[in-house]
gemmi code that builds the backbone of each chain (N, CA, C; Angstrom):
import gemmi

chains = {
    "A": [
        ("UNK", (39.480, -1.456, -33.004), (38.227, -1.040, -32.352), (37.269, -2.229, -32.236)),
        ("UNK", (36.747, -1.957, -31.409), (35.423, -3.322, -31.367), (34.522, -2.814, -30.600)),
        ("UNK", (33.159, -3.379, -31.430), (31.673, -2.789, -30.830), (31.226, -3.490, -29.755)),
        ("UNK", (30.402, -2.962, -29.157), (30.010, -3.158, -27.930), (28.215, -2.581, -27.849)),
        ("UNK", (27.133, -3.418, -27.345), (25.774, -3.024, -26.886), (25.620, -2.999, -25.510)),
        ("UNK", (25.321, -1.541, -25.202), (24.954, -1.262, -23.771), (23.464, -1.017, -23.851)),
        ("UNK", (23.319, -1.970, -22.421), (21.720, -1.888, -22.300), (21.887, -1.363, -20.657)),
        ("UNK", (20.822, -0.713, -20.709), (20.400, 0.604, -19.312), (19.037, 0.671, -19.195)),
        ("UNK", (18.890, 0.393, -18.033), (17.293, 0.039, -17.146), (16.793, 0.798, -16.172)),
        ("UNK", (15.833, 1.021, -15.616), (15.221, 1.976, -14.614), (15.560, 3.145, -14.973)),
        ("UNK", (16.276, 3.731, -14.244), (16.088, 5.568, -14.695), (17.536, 5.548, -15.051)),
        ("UNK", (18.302, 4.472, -15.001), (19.851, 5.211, -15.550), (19.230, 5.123, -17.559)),
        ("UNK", (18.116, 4.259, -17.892), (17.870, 4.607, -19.382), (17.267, 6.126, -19.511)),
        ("UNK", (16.456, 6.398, -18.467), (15.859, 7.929, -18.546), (16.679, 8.816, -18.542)),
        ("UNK", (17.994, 8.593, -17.641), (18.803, 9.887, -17.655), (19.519, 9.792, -19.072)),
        ("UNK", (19.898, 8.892, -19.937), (20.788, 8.447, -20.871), (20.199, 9.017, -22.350)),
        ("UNK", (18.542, 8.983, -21.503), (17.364, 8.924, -23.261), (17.349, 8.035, -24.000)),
        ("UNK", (17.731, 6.475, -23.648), (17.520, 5.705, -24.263), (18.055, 4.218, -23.756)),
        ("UNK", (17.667, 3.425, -24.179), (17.507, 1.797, -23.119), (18.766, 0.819, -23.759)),
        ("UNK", (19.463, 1.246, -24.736), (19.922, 0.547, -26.141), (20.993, 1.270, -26.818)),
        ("UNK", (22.228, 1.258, -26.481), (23.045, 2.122, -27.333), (23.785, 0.835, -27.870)),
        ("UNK", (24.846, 1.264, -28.929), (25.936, 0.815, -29.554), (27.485, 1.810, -29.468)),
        ("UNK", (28.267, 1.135, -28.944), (29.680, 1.842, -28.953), (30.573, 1.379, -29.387)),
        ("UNK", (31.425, 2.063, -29.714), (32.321, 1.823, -30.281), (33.793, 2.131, -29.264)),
        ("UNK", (34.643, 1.032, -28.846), (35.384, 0.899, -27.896), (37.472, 0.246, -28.298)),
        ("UNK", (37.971, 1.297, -27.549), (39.221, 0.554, -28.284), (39.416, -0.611, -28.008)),
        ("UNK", (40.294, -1.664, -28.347), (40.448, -3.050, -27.982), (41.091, -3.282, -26.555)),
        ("UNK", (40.876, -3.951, -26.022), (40.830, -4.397, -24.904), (40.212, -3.736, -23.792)),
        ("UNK", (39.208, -2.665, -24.138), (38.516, -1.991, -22.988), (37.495, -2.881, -22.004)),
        ("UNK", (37.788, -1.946, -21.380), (36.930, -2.567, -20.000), (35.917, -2.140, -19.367)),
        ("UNK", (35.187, -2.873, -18.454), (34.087, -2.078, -18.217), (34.045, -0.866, -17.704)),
        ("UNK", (34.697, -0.728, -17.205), (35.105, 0.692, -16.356), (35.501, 1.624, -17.470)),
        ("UNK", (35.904, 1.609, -18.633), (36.244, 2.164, -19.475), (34.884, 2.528, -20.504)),
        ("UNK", (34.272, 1.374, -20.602), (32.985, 1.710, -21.467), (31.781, 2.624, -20.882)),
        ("UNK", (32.101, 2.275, -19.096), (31.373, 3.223, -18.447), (32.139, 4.565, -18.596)),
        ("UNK", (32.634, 4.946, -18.423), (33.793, 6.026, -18.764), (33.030, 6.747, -20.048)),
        ("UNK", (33.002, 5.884, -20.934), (32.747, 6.780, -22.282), (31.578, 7.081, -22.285)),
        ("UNK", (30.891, 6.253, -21.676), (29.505, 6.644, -21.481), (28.911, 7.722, -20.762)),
        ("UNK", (29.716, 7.829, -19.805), (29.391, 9.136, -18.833), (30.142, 10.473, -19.926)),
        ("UNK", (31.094, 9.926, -20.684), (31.419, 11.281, -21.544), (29.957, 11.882, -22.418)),
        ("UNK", (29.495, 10.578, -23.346), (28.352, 10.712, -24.126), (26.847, 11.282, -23.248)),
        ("UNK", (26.958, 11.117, -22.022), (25.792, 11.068, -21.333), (26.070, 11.442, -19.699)),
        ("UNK", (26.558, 12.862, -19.730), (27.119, 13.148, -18.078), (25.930, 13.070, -17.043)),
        ("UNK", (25.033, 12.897, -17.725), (23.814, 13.031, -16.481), (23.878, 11.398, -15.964)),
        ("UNK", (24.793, 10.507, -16.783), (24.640, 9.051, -16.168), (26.136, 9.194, -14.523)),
        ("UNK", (26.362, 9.971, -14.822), (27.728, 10.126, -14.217), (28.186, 9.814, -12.675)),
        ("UNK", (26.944, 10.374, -12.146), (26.765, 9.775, -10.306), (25.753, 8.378, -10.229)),
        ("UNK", (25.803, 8.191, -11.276), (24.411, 6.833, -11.122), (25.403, 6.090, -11.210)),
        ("UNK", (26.345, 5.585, -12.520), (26.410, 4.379, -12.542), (27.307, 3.628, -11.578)),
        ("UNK", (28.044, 4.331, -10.769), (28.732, 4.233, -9.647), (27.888, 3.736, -8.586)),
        ("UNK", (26.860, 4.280, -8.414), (26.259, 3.075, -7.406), (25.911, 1.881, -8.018)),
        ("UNK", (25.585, 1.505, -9.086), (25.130, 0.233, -9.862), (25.945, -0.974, -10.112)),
        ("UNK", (25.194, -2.012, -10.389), (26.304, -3.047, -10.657), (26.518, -3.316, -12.506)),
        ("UNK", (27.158, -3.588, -12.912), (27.508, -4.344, -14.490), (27.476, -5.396, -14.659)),
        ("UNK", (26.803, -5.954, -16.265), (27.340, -7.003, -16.385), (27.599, -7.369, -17.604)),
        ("UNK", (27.912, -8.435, -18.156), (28.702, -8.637, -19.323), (27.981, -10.057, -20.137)),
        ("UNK", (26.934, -9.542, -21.012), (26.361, -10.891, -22.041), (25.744, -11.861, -20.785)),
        ("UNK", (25.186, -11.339, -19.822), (24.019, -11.980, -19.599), (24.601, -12.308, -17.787)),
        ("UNK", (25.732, -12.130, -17.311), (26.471, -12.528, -15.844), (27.025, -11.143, -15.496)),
        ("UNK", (26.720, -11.366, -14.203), (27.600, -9.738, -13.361), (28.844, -10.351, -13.791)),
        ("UNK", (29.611, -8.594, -13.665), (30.909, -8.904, -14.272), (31.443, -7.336, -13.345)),
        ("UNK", (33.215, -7.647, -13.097), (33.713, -6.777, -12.297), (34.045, -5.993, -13.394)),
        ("UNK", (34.647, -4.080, -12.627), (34.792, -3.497, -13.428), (36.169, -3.358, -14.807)),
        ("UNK", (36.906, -4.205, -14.263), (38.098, -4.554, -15.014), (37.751, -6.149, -15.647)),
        ("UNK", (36.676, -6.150, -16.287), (36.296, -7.125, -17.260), (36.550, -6.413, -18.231)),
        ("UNK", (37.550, -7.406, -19.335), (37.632, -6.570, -20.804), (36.687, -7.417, -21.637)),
        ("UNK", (36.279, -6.026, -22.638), (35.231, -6.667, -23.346), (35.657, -7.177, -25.052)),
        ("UNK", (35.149, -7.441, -25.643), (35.464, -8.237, -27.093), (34.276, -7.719, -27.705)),
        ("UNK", (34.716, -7.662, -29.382), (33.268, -6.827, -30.053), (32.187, -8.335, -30.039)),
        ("UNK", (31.389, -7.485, -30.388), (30.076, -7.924, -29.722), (29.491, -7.975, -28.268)),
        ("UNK", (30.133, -7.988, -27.633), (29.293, -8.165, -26.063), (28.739, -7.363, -25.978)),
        ("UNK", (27.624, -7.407, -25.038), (26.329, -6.711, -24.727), (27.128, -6.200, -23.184)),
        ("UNK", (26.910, -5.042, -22.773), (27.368, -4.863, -21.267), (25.943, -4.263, -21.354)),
        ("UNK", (25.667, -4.696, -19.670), (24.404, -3.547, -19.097), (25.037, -2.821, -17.773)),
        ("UNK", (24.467, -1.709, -17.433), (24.287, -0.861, -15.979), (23.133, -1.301, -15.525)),
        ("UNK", (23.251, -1.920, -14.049), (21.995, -1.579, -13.404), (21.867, -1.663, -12.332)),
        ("UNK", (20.553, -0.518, -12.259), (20.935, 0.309, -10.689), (20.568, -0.746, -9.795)),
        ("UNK", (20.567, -0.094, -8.519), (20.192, -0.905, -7.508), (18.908, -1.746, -7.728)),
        ("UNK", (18.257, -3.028, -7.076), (17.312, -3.619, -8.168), (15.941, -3.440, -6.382)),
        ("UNK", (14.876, -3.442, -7.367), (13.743, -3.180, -6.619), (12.733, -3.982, -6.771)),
        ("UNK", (13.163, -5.700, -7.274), (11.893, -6.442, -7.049), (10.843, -7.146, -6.309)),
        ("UNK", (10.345, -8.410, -6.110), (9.680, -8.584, -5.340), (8.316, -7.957, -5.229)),
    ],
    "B": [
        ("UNK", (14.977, -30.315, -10.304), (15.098, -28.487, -10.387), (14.075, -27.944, -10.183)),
        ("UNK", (14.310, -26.797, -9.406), (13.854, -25.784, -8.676), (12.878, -25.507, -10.342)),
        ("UNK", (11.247, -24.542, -10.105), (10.251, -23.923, -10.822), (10.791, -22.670, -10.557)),
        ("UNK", (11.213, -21.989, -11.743), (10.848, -20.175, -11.238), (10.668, -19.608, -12.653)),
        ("UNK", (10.174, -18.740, -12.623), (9.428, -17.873, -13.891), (9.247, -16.487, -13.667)),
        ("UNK", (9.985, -15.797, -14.511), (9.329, -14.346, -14.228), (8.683, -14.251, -15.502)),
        ("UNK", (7.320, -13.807, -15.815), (6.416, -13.404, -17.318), (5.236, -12.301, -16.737)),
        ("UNK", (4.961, -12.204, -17.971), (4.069, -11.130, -17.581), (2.689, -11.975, -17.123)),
        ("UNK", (2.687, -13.245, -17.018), (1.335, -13.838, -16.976), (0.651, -13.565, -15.301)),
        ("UNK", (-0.490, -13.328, -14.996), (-1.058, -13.052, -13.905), (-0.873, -14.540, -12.992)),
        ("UNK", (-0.646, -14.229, -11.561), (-0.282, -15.284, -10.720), (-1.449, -16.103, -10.289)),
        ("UNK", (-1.494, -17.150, -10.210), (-2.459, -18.188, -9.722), (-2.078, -18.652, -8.268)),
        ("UNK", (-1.716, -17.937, -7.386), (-1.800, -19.196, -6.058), (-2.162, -20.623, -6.014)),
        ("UNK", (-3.164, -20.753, -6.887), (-3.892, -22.032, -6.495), (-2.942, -23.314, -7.372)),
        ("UNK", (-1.985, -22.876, -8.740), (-0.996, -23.692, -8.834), (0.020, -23.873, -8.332)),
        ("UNK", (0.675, -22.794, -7.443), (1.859, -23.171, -6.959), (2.333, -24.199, -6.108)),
        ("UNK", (1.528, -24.825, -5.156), (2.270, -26.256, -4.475), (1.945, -27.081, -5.282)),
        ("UNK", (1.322, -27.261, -6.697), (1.690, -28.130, -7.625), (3.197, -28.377, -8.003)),
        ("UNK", (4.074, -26.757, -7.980), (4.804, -26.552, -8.625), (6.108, -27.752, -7.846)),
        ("UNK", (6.113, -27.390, -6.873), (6.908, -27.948, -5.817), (6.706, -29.505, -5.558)),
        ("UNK", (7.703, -30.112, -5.122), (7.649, -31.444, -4.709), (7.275, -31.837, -3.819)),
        ("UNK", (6.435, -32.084, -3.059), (5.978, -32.120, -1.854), (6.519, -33.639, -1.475)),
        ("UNK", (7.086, -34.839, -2.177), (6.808, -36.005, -1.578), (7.496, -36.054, 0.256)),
        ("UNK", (7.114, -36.549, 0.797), (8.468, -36.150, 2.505), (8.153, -35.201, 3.373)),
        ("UNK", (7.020, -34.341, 2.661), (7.234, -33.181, 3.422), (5.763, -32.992, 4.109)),
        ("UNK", (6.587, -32.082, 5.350), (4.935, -31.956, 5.862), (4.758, -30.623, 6.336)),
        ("UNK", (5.172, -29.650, 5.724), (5.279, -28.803, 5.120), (5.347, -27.734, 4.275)),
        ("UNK", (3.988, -26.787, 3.971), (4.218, -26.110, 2.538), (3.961, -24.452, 2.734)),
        ("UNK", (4.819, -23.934, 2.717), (4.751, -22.732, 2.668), (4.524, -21.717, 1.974)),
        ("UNK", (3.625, -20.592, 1.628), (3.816, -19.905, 0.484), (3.523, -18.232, 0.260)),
        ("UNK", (4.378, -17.618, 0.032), (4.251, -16.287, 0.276), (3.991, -15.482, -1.083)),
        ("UNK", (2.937, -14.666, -0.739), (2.801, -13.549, -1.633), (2.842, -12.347, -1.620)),
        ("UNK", (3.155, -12.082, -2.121), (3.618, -10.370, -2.175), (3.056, -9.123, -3.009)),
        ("UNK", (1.833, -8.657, -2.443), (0.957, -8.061, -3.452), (1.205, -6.379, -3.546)),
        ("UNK", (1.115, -5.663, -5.072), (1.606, -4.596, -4.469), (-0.209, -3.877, -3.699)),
        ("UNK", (0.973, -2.803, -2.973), (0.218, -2.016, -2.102), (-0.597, -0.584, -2.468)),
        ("UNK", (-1.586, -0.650, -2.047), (-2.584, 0.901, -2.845), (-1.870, 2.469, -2.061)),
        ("UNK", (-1.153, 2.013, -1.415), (-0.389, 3.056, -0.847), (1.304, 3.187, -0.879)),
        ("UNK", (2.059, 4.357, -1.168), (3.462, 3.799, -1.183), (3.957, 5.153, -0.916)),
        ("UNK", (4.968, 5.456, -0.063), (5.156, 6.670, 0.624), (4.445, 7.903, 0.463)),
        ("UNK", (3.115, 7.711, 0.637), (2.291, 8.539, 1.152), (1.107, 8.722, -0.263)),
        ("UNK", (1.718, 8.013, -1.477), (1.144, 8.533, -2.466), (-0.151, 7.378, -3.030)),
        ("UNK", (-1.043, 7.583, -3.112), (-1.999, 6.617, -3.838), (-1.443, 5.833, -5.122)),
        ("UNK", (-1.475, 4.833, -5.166), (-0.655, 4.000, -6.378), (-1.627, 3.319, -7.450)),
        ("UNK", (-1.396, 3.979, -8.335), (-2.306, 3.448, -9.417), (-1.988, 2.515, -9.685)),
        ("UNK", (-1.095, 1.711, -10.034), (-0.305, 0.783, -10.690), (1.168, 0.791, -10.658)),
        ("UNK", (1.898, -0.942, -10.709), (3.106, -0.868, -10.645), (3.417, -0.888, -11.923)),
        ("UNK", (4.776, -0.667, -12.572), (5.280, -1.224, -14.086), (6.618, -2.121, -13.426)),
        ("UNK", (6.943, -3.141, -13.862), (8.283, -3.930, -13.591), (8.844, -4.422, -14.779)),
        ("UNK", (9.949, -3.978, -14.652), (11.399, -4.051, -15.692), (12.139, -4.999, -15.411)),
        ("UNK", (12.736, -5.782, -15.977), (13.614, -6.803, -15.838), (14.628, -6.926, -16.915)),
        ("UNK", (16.142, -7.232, -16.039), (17.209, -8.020, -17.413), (16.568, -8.933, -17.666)),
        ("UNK", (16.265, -9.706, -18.156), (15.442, -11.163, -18.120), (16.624, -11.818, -18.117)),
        ("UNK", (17.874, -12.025, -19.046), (18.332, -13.279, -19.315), (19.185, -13.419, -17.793)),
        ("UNK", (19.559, -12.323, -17.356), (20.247, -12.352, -16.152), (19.282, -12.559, -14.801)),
        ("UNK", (18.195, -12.085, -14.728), (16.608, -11.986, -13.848), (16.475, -13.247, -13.793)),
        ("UNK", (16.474, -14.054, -15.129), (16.134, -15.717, -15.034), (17.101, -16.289, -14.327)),
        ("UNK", (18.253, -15.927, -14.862), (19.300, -17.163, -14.352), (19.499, -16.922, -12.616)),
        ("UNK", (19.529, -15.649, -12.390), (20.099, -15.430, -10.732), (18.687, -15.954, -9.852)),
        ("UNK", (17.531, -15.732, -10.666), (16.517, -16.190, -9.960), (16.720, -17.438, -9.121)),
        ("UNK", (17.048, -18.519, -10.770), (16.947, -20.010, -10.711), (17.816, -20.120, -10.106)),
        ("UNK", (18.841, -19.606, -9.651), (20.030, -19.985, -9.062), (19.906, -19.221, -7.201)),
        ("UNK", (19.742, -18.542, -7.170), (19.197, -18.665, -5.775), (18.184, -19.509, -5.206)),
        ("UNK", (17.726, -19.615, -5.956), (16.006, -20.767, -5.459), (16.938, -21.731, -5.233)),
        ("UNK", (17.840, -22.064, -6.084), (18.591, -23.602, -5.721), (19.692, -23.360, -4.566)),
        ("UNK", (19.708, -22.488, -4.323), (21.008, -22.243, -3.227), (19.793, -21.837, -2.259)),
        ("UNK", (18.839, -22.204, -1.878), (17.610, -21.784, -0.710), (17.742, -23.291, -0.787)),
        ("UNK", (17.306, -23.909, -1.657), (17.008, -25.648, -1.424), (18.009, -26.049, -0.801)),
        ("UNK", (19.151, -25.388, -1.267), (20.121, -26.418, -0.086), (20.764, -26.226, 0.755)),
        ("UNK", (20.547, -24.568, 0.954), (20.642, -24.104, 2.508), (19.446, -24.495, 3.326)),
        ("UNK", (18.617, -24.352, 3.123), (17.214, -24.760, 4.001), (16.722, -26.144, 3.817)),
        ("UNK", (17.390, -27.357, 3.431), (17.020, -28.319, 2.892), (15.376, -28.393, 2.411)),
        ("UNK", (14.621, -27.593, 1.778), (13.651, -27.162, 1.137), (13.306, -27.683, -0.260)),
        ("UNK", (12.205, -27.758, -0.958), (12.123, -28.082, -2.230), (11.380, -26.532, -2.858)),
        ("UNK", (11.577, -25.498, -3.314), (11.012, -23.875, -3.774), (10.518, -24.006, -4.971)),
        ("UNK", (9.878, -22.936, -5.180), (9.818, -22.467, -6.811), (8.915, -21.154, -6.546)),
        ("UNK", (9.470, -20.237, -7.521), (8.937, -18.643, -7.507), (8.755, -18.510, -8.946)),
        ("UNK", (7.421, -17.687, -8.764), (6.736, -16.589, -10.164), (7.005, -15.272, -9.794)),
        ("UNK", (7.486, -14.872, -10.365), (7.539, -12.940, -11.021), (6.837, -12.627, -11.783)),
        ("UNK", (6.072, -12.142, -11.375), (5.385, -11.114, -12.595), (6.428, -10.075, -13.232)),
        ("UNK", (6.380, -9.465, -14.498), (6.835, -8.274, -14.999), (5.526, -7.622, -15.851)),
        ("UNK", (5.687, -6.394, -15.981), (4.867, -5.430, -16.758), (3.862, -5.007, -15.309)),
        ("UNK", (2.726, -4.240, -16.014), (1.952, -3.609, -15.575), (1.569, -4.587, -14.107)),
        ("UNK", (1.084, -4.274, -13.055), (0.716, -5.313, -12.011), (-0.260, -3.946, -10.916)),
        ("UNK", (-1.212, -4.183, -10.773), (-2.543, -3.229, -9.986), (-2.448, -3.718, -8.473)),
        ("UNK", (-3.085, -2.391, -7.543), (-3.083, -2.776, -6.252), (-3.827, -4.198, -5.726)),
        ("UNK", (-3.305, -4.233, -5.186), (-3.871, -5.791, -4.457), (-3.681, -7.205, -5.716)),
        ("UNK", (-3.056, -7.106, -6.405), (-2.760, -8.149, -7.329), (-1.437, -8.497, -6.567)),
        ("UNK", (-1.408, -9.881, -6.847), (-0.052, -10.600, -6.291), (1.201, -10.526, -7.281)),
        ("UNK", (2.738, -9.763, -6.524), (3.531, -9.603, -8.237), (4.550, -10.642, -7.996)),
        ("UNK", (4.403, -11.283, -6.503), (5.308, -12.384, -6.723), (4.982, -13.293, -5.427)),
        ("UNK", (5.016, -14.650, -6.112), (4.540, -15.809, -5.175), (5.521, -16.836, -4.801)),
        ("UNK", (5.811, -17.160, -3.877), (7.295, -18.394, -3.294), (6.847, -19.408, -2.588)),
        ("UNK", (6.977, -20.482, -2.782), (6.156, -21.804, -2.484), (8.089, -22.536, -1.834)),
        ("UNK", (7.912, -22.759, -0.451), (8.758, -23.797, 0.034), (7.968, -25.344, 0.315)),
        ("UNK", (8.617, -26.543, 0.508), (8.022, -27.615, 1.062), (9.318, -27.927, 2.115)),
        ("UNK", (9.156, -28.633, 2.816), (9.777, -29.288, 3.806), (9.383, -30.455, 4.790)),
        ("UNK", (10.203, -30.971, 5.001), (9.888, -32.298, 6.529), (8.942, -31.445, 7.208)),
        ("UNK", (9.748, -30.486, 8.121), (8.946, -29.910, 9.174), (8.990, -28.326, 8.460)),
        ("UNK", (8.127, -27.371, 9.729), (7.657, -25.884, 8.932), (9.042, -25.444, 9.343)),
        ("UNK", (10.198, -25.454, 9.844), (10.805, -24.294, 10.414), (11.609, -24.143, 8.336)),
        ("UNK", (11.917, -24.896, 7.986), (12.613, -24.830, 7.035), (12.528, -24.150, 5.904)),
        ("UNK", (10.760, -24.340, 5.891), (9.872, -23.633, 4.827), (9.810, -22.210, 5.267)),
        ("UNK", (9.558, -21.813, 6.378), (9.382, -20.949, 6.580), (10.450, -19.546, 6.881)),
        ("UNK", (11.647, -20.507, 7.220), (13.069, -19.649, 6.492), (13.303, -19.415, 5.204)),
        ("UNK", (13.246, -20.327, 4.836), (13.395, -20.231, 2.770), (12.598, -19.266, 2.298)),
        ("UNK", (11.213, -19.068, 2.360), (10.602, -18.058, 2.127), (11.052, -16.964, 2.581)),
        ("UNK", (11.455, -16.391, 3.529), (11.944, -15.194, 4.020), (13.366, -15.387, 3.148)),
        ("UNK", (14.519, -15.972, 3.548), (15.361, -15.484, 2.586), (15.264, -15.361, 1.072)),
        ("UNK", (14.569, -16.726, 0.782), (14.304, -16.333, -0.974), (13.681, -15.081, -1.218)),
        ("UNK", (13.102, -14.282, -0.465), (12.308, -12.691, -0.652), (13.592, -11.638, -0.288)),
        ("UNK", (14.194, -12.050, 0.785), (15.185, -10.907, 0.962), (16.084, -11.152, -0.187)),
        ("UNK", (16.769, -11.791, -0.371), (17.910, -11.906, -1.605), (17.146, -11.303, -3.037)),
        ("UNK", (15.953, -11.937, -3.234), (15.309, -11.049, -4.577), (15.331, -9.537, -4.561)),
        ("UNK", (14.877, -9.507, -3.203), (15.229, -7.488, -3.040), (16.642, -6.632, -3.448)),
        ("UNK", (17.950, -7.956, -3.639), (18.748, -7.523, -3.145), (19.950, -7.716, -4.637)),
        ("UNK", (19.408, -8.770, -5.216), (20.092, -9.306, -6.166), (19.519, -9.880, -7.780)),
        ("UNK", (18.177, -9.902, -7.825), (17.911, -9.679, -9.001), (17.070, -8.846, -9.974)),
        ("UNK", (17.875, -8.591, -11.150), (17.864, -6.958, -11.485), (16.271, -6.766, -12.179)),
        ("UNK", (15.627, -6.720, -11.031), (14.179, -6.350, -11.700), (13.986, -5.460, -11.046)),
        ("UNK", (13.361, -3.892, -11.532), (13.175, -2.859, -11.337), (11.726, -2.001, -11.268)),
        ("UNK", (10.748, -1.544, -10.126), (9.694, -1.333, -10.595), (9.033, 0.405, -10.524)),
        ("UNK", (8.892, 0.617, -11.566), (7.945, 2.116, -11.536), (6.772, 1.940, -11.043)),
        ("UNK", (6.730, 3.245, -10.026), (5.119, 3.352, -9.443), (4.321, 4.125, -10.211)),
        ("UNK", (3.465, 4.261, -10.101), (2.170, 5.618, -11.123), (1.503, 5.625, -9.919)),
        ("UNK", (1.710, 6.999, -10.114), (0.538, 7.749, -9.475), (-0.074, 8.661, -9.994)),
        ("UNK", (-1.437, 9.443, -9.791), (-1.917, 10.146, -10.469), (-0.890, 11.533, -10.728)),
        ("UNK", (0.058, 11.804, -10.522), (0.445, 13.471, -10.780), (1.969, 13.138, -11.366)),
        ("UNK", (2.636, 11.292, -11.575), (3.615, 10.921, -12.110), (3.904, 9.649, -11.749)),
        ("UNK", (5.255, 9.349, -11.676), (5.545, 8.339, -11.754), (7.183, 8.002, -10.836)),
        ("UNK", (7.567, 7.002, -10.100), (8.958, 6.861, -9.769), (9.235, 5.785, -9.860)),
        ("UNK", (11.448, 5.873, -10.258), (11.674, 4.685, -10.051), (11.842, 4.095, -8.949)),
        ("UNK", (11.707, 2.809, -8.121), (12.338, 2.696, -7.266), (13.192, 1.954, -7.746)),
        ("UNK", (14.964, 2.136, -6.988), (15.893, 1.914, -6.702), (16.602, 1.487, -5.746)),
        ("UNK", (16.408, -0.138, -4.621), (17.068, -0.081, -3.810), (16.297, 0.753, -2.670)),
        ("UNK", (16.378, 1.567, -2.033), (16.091, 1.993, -0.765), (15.151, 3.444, -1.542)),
        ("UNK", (15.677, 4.091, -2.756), (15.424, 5.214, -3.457), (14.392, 5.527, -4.237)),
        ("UNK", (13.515, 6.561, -4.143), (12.728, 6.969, -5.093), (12.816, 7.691, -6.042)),
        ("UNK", (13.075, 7.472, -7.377), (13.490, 8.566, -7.825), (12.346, 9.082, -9.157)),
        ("UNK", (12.120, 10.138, -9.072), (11.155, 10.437, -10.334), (11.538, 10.040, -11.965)),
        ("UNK", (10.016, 9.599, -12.390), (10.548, 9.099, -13.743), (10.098, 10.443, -14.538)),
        ("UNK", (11.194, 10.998, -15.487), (10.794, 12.400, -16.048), (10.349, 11.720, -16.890)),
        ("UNK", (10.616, 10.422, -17.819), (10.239, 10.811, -19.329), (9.272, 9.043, -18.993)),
        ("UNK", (7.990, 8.948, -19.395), (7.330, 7.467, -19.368), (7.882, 7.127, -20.423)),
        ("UNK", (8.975, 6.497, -20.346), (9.325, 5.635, -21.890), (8.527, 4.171, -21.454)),
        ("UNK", (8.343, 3.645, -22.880), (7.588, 1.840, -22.748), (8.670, 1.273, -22.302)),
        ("UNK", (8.365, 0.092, -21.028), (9.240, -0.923, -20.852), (9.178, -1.585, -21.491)),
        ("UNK", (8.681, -1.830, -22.213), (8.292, -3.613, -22.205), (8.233, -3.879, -23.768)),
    ],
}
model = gemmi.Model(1)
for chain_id, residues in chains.items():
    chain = gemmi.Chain(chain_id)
    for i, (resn, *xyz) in enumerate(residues, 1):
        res = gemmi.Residue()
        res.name, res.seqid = resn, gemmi.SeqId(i, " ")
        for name, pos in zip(("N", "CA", "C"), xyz):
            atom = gemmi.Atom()
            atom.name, atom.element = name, gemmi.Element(name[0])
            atom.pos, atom.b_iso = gemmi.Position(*pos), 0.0
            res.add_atom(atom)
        chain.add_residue(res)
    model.add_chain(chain)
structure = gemmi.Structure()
structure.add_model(model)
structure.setup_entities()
């Protein structure tokens, strides 16, 4: 097993209830997989994070990036700055 | 290297073509982007802006430098994050160039690509709530959690 910190911004943290989780992930999972568990823990994230992009310790990252304990993955939605 | 900063510190116009290199150029362009007291139909009290930062910083700095050398330009951009009020400026883009056509592309794309690619996110307030925007989307914020 190896841990993993997901961070979630704009309203995919509102739908989730929180900005900051910790998971716990089998070895060699991937992002698509950590999103996976996440939508198990949190089905209201479930049509969001599919439009959003990921990324992995600080760089976008595709969804078949495997992760290693410690990495930080984030979701985030479409971005609205400027 | 390209200047860019996103902080919560309030924007100064009056430093930004410091920021930039001007030597060559005869040319200085600079755009601001203030939010608006109106936003689909609703009176806007205030913006809130969210940011990845470590990722917000880097894609920033890294487009500004891919504007310099598509537009042969010298740039640098401020972001504000956190709280930001109507008619306050939440983000300022300073091009230089030989001549204006160059500057004055760079600024337009360095604004479209920020819309498009770095992950800063902003809640509106209005008096009866609050939304996120998302991309093209408004979506209501049920719960005011603190950004910041």
């Amino acid at each position: 097993m190896i841990k993993a910190t997901v961070l979630l911004f704009a309203h995919f943290a509102d739908a989730a209830g929180s900005s900051k989780l910790e998971m716990d992930l089998n070895d060699s999972a991937t992002v698509q997989v950590c999103s996976e568990q996440l939508i198990g823990k949190h089905p209201a994230l479930a049509d969001l994070l599919k439009i959003g992009r990921a990324a992995v310790n600080g760089e976008f990252a595709a969804n078949d990036r495997i992760l290693h304990d410690g990495d930080e993955v984030a979701f985030l939605p479409p971005v609205s700055g400027g | 290297m390209a200047w860019t900063q996103i902080s919560l510190d309030p924007i100064d116009p009056a430093l930004m073509p410091e920021r930039v290199d001007q030597e060559g150029c005869g040319a200085i362009v600079t755009f601001s982007g203030a939010v608006r007291s109106k936003s689909r139909g609703k009176d806007v009290l205030y913006l809130e802006y969210e940011a990845y930062k470590p990722l917000a910083e880097a894609e920033l700095q890294r487009l500004v430098e891919e504007a310099e050398v598509k537009f042969g330009v010298r740039a640098a951009v401020q972001h504000r994050i956190g709280r930001v009020y109507p008619g306050e400026s939440s983000i300022l883009v300073a091009a230089a160039s030989p001549h204006r056509a160059g500057a004055f592309d760079a600024c337009r794309w360095i604004m479209d690509t920020i819309k498009t690619s770095v992950p800063i996110w902003k809640r509106e307030h209005h008096k009866d709530g609050a939304d996120w925007i998302e991309g093209d989307s408004a979506v209501p914020a049920v719960v005011l959690r603190p950004i910041l």
